[in-house]
C-alpha positions in Angstrom: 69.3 66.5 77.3 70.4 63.1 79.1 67.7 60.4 78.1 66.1 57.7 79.8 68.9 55.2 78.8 71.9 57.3 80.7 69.6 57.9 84.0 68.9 53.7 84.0 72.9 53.6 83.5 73.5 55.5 86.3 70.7 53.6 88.3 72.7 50.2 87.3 76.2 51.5 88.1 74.9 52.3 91.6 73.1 49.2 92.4 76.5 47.1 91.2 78.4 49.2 93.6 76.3 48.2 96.5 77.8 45.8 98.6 74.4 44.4 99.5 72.3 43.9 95.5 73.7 40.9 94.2 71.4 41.5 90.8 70.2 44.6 88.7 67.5 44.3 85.9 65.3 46.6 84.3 62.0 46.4 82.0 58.6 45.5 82.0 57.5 44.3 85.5 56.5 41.3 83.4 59.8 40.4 82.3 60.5 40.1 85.9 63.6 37.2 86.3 61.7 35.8 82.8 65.0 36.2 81.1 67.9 35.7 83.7 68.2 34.5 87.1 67.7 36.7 89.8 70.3 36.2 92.8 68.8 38.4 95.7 69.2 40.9 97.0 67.4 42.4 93.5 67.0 46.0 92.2 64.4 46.1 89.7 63.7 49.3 87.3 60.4 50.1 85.6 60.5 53.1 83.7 56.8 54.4 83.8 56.7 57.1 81.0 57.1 60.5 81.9 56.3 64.4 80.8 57.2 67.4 79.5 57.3 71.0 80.8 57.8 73.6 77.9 58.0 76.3 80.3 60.4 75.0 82.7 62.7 73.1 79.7 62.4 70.0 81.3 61.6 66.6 81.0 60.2 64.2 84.0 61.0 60.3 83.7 59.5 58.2 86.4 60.8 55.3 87.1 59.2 53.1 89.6 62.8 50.6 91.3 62.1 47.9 93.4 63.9 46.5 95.7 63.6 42.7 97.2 64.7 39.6 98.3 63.5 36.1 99.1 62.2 35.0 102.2 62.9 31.8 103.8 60.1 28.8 103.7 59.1 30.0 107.3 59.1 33.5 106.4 61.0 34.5 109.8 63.5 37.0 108.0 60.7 39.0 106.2 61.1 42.4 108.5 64.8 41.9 108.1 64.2 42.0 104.4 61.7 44.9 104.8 64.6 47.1 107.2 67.3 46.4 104.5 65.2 47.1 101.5 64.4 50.0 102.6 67.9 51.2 103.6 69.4 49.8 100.1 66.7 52.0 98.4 67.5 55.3 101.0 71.4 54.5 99.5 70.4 54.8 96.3 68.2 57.9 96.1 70.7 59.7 98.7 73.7 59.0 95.9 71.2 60.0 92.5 71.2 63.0 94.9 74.7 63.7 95.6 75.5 62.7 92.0 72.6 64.8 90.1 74.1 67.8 92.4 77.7 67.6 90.5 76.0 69.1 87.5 73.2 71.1 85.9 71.8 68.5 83.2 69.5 66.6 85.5 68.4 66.0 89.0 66.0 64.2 91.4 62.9 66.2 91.8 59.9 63.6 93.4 60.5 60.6 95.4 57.3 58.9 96.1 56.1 57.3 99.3 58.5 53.5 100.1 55.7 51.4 99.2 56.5 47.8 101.2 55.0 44.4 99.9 55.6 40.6 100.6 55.1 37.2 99.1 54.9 39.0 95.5 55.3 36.8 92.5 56.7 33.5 91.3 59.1 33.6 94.1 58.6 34.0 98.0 60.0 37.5 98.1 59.7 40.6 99.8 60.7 44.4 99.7 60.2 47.7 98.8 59.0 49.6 95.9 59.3 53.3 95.3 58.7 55.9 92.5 61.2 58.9 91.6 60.6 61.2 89.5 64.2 62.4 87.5 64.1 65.6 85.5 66.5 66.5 82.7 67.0 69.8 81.5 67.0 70.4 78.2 67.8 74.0 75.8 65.0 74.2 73.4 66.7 74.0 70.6 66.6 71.3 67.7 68.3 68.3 67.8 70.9 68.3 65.4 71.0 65.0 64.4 67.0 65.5 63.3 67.6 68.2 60.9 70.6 65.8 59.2 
């Protein structure tokens, strides 16, 4: 079964291949830019727990990504920020898509409503929010590394 660290791999090697997020973090929403400096664009992930289906063999991790960057002292760019955010998070669930198609182990089953927001935090920034829901498939059997 892949676990929640490969999936936030493979969130972080898409964000650094976009030609428009300058940072990626993930954690606690209250570690946000607490431990490094954020250069916007941002990508954000907050993994939010998850579940497990027995009868499907499956195990759902949301993660909740956000998406922002900083508004100027006027705020006269914030619906430019809100189009782009938006778009930069569309990129980003269209290639977990095409990439969770190449195999069998996981996929993309729920992607939640864009949720937008403004002037959030410490800085002046604005963006998008969304939650996905990623599902890895998993055989039943033991671990073998637990019986060791």
């Amino acid at each position: 079964m892949i676990s929640l660290n490969s999936l936030l791999k493979k969130i972080k090697t898409i964000a650094e291949a976009h030609s428009q997020v300058n940072t990626y973090a993930q954690g606690n929403k209250y570690d946000f830019g607490q431990d490094e400096a954020l250069v916007y664009p941002c990508l954000w992930a907050i993994p939010q727990g998850g579940s497990m289906d027995l009868t499907g063999r499956k195990f759902d991790y949301t993660i909740t990504i956000f998406c922002m960057d900083i508004e100027l002292t006027d705020g006269s760019n914030q619906i430019e920020i809100l189009s782009d955010t938006i778009l930069i998070l569309t990129d980003l669930v269209a290639k977990l898509q095409s990439d969770a198609q190449d195999g069998d182990e996981w996929q993309v089953t729920s992607i939640g409503t864009y949720n937008p927001f403004t002037d959030a935090d410490s800085d002046t920034i604005s963006g998008h929010s969304v939650d996905l829901t990623l599902s890895a498939f998993y055989s039943g059997d033991i671990c073998s590394e637990i019986i060791n």
